[in-house]
C-alpha positions in Angstrom: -1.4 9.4 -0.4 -0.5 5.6 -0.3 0.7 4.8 -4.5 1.0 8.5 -5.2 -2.4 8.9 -6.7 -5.5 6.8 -6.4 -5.3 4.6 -9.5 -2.7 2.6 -6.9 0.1 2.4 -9.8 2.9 3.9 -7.7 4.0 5.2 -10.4 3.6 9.5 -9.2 3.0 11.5 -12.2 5.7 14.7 -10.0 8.4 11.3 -9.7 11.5 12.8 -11.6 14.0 10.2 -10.8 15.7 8.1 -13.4 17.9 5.2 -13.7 21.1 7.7 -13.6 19.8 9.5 -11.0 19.2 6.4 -8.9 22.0 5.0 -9.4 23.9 8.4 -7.8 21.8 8.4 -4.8 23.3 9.1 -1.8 22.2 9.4 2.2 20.1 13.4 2.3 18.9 12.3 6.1 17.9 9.6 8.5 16.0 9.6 11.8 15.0 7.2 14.4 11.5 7.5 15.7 10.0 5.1 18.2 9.1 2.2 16.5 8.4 0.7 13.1 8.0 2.4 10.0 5.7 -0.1 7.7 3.5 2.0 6.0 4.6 4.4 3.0 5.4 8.0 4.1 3.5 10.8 2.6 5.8 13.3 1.0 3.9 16.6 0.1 4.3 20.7 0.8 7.6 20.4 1.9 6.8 17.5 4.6 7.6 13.8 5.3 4.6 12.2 7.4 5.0 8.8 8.6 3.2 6.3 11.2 4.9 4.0 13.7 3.9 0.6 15.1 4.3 2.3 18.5 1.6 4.4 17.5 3.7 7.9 16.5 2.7 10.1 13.9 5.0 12.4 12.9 5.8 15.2 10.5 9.4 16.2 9.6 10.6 18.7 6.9 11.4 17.2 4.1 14.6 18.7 3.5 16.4 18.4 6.8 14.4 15.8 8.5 14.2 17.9 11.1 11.3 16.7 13.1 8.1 19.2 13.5 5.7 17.6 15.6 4.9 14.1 16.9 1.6 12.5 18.2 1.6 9.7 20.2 -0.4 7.3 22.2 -2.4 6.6 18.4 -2.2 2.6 18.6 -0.2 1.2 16.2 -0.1 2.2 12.4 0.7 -0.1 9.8 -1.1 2.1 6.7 0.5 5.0 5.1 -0.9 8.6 6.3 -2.9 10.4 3.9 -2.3 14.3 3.1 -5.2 16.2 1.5 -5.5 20.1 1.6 -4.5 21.2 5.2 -5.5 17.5 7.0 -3.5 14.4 7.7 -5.5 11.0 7.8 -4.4 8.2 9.7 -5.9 4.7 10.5 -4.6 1.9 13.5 -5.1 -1.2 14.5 -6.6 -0.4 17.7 -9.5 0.5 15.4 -9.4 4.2 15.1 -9.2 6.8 12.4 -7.9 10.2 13.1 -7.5 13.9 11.5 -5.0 16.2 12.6 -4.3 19.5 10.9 -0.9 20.6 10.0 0.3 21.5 13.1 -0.6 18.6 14.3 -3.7 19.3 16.3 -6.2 17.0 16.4 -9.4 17.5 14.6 -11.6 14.3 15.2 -11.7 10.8 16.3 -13.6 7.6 15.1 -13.7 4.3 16.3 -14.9 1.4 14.4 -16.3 -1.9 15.6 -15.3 -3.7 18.4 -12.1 -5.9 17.7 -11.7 -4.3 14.2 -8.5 -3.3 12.8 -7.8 -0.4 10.1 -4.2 -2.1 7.9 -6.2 -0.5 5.0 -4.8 3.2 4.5 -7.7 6.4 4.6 -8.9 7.2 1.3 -9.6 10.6 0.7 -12.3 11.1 -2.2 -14.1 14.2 -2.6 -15.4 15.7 0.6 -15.2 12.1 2.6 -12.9 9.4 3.8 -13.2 5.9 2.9 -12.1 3.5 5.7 -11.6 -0.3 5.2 -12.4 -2.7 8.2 -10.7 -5.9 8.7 -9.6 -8.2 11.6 -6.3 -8.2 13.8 -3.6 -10.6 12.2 -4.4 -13.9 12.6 -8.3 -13.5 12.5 -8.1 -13.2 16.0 -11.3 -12.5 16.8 -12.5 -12.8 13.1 -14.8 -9.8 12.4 -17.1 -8.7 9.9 -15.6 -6.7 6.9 -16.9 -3.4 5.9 -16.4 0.2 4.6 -17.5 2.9 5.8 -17.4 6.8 4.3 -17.0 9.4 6.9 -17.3 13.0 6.4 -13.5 14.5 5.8 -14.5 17.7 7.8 -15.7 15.9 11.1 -15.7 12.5 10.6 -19.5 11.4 11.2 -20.7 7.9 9.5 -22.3 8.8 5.8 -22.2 5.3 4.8 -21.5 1.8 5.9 -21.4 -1.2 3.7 -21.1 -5.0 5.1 -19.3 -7.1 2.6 -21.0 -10.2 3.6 -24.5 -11.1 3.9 -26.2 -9.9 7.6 -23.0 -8.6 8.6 -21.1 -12.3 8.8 -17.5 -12.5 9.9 -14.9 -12.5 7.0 -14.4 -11.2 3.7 -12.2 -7.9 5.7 -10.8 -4.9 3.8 -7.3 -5.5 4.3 -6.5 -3.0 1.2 -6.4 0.5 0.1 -9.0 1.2 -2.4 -8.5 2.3 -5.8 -10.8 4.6 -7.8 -11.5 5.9 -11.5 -12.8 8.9 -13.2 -16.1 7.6 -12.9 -16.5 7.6 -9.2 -16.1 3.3 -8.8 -13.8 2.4 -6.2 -12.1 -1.0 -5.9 -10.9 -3.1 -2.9 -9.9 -6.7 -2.1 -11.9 -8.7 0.1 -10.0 -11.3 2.6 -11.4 -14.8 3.4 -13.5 -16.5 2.9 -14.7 -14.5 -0.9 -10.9 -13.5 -1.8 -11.4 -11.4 -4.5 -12.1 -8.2 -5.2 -15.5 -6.0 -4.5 -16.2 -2.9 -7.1 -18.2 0.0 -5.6 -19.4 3.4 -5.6 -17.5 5.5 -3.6 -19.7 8.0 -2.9 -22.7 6.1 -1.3 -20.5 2.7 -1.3 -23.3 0.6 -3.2 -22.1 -2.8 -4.4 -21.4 -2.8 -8.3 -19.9 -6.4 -8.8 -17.3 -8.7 -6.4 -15.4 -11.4 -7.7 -13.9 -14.5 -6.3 -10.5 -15.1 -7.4 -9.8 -18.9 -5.4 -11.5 -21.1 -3.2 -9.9 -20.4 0.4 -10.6 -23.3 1.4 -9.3 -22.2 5.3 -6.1 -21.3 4.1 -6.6 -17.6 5.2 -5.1 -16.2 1.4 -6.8 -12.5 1.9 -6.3 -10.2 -1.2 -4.6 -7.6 0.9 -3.0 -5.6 -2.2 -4.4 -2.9 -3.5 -5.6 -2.9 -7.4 -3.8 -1.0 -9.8 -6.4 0.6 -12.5 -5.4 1.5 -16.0 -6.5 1.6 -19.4 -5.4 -1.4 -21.8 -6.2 -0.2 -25.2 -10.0 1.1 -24.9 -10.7 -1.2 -22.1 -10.0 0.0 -18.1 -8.2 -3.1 -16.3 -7.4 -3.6 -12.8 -4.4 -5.7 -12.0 -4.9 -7.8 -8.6 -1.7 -9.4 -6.9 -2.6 -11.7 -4.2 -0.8 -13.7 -1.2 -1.7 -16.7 -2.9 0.5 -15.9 -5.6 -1.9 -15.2 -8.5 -1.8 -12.2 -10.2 -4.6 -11.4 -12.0 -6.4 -8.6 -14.4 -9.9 -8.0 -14.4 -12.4 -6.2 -16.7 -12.9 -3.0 -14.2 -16.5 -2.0 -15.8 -17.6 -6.3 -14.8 -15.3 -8.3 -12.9 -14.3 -10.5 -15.4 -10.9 -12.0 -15.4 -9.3 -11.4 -18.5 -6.0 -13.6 -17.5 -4.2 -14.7 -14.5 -1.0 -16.2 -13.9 0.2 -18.2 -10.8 3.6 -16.7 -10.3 4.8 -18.0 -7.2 3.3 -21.1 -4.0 2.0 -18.4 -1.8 0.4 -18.7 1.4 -1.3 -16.5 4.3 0.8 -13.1 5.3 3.2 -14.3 1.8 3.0 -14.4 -1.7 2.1 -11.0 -3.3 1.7 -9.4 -0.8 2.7 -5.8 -1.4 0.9 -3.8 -3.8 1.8 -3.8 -7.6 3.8 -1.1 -9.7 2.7 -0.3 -13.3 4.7 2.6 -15.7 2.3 2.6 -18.5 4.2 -0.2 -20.3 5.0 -3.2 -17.6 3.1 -4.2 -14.1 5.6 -4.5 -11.5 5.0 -7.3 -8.6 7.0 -8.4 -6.0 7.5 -11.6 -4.3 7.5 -12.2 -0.2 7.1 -16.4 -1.0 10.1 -18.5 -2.9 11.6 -17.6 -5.2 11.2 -13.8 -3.6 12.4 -10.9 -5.5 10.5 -8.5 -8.5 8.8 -9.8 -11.0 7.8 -7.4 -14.6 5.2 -8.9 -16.6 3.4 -8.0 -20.0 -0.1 -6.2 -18.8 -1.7 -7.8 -22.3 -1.4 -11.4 -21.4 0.7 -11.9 -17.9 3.6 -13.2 -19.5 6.7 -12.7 -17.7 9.3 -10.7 -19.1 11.9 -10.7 -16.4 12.3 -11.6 -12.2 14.9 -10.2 -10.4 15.8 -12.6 -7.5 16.8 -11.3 -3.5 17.8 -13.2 -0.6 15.2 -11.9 1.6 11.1 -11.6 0.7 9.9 -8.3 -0.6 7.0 -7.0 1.2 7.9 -3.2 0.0 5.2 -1.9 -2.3 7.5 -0.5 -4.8 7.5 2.8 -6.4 8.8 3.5 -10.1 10.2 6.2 -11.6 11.7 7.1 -15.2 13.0 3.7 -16.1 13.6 2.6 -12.5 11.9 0.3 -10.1 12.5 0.9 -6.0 11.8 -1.5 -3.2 12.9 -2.7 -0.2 13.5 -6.6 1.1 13.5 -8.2 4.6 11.6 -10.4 7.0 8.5 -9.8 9.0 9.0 -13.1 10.6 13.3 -14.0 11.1 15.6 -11.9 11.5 14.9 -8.1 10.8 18.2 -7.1 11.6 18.7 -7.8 7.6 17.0 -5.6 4.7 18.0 -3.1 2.3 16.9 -0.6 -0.5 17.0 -1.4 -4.2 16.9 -0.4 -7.1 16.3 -1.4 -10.8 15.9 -1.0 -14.1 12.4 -1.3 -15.6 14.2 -2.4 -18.6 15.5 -5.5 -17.8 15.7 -6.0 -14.1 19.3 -4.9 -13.9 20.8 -3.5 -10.7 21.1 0.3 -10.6 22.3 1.2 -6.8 21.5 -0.7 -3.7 21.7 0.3 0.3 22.1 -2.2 3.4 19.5 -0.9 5.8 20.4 -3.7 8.7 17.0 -3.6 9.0 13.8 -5.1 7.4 12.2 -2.9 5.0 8.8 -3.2 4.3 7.8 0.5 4.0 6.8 1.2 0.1 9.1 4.0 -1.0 7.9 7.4 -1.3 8.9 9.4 -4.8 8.9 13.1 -4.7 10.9 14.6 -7.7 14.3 12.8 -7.1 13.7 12.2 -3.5 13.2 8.7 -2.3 11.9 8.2 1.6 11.5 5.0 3.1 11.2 3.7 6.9 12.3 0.5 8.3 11.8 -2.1 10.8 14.6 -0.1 13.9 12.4 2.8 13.3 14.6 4.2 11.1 13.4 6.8 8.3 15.4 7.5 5.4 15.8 10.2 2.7 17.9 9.5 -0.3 18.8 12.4 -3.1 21.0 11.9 -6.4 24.5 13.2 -5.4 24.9 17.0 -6.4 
């Protein structure tokens, strides 16, 4: 599932890699699909899934790369597939969520409202699937945000919540939702609220949303996804946003706690990607100058190191033992340039890097010491610690 679990740390509790390992890794496979790669791939029971932008999905094993199966004709995916049990989840943004066993057969279809898109990955939670509605990039049409849970064996409407009041335009779920032990799930809400909207996620009843900056038209949606932890005897939720605030909130009310401004964002920029967090830093990363990865202190938001690149980040990045991954490159310039990093948690030193010649904006996948990531050429990699 998108982060490895649904706290949203990206931080998999099975991720085995270290900064030794890392720096060792070496090419296990690649292959070309048809488009795209943005979202994370899922990596589970000896499979890689992954979604393309020409609207692919397809399932490879894991240890060749050998492909499987592939669906097409989807619409275009920009969210990372979701694996639970014996179904695969995936949303476009023509709209439509799908299920599709292992073998690749389809088991249902939903559409959602006219002109909607689905960026927000499926969120599998008990026996149903949590979708997130927003608009298509730009706002153009601008539709009404909402979620809606659907039942995970044949996808009929349980529950649908509007965000805003009689079903107004704005405030879409451009994020993957997070959820605790308790059953709340938490989401950001684009413009013209930006913030973030606490929820059950069983009947999807409204618990608290905050505002975390006057839009003022500027289109600065709160796209990430939150991180939840515990700080001390308090749970927190960490919030980056393409304005370039990062905040933490009080998860039971809403209440910021702190927030820093750590870079000038601005719409489809900023912090974009969703954060890392180990269990001793949060990790954020940086598509707006100065670009590159940025560790800060979860207590108070102070900045213990940044780790500048040449190109923007807009990899959700995945840590390990000790090790941060990510990948850089453009979604507007050239995406002939990217590449695959990695570094220390420690300091922000370099451990290994790879030239991709191609824009990464996939998160990495960890599975033990495998690391699998697509690119902008369509490219999907697998990386292993040399033998």
């Amino acid at each position: 599932m998108y982060r490895g679990d649904i706290a949203r740390d990206g931080h998999p509790a099975a991720a085995t890699l270290g900064v030794v390992g890392a720096s060792e890794l070496a090419p296990l496979w690649k292959v070309r699909l048809d488009a795209a790669v943005d979202g994370t791939p899922v990596v589970a029971g000896g499979l890689v899934v992954a979604g393309t932008a020409g609207g692919t999905l397809a399932a490879l094993d894991a240890a060749s790369g050998r492909q499987k199966w592939a669906v097409r004709g989807l619409g275009s995916i920009s969210s990372s597939p979701a694996l639970a049990g014996s179904t695969i989840y995936v949303t476009t943004l023509t709209g439509r969520a799908y299920a599709f066993n292992l073998s690749g057969k389809r088991l249902w279809e939903w559409a959602g409202p006219p002109n909607s898109a689905l960026w927000a990955s499926p969120v599998v939670y008990r026996d149903e699937v949590m979708i997130g509605v927003a608009s298509p990039y730009g706002d153009t049409p601008l539709v009404a945000g909402r979620l809606y849970g659907l039942d995970a064996a044949t996808g009929k409407v349980r529950w649908t919540e509007c965000l805003r009041a009689g079903c107004a335009a704005g405030d879409g779920v451009w994020s993957t939702a997070s959820i605790d032990s308790s059953g709340t799930a938490f989401v950001g809400v684009g413009n013209p609220d930006d913030g973030v909207l606490a929820f059950d996620a069983v009947t999807g009843q409204r618990k608290w949303m905050t505002t975390l900056y006057a839009d003022r038209d500027r289109d600065l949606d709160v796209g990430a996804s939150p991180v939840l932890f515990e700080l001390g005897s308090r749970e927190v939720l960490a919030q980056a946003t393409v304005e370039g605030m990062f905040a933490l909130l009080d998860a039971r009310t809403g209440d910021p706690l702190w927030s820093r401004e750590l870079v000038a964002g601005s719409a489809a920029h900023g912090l974009l990607a969703s954060p890392g967090y180990d269990g001793g830093s949060l990790i954020a990363v940086s598509a707006s100058d100065p670009t590159g990865v940025i560790a800060l202190n979860p207590s108070n938001g102070s900045v213990r190191w940044r780790y500048l690149t040449e190109l923007p980040v807009y990899s959700a990045p995945v840590v390990g033992d000790g090790v941060v991954l990510f990948g850089t490159g453009a979604v507007f310039g050239d995406v002939s340039l990217g590449s695959i990093g990695a570094i220390a948690v420690s300091d922000g030193s370099v451990v290994w890097s790879y030239d991709t010649h191609s824009a990464v904006r996939s998160g990495p996948a960890l599975a033990g010491d495998v690391l699998v990531v697509g690119d902008q050429a369509g490219d999907l990699f697998a990386f292993q610690p040399k033998r």
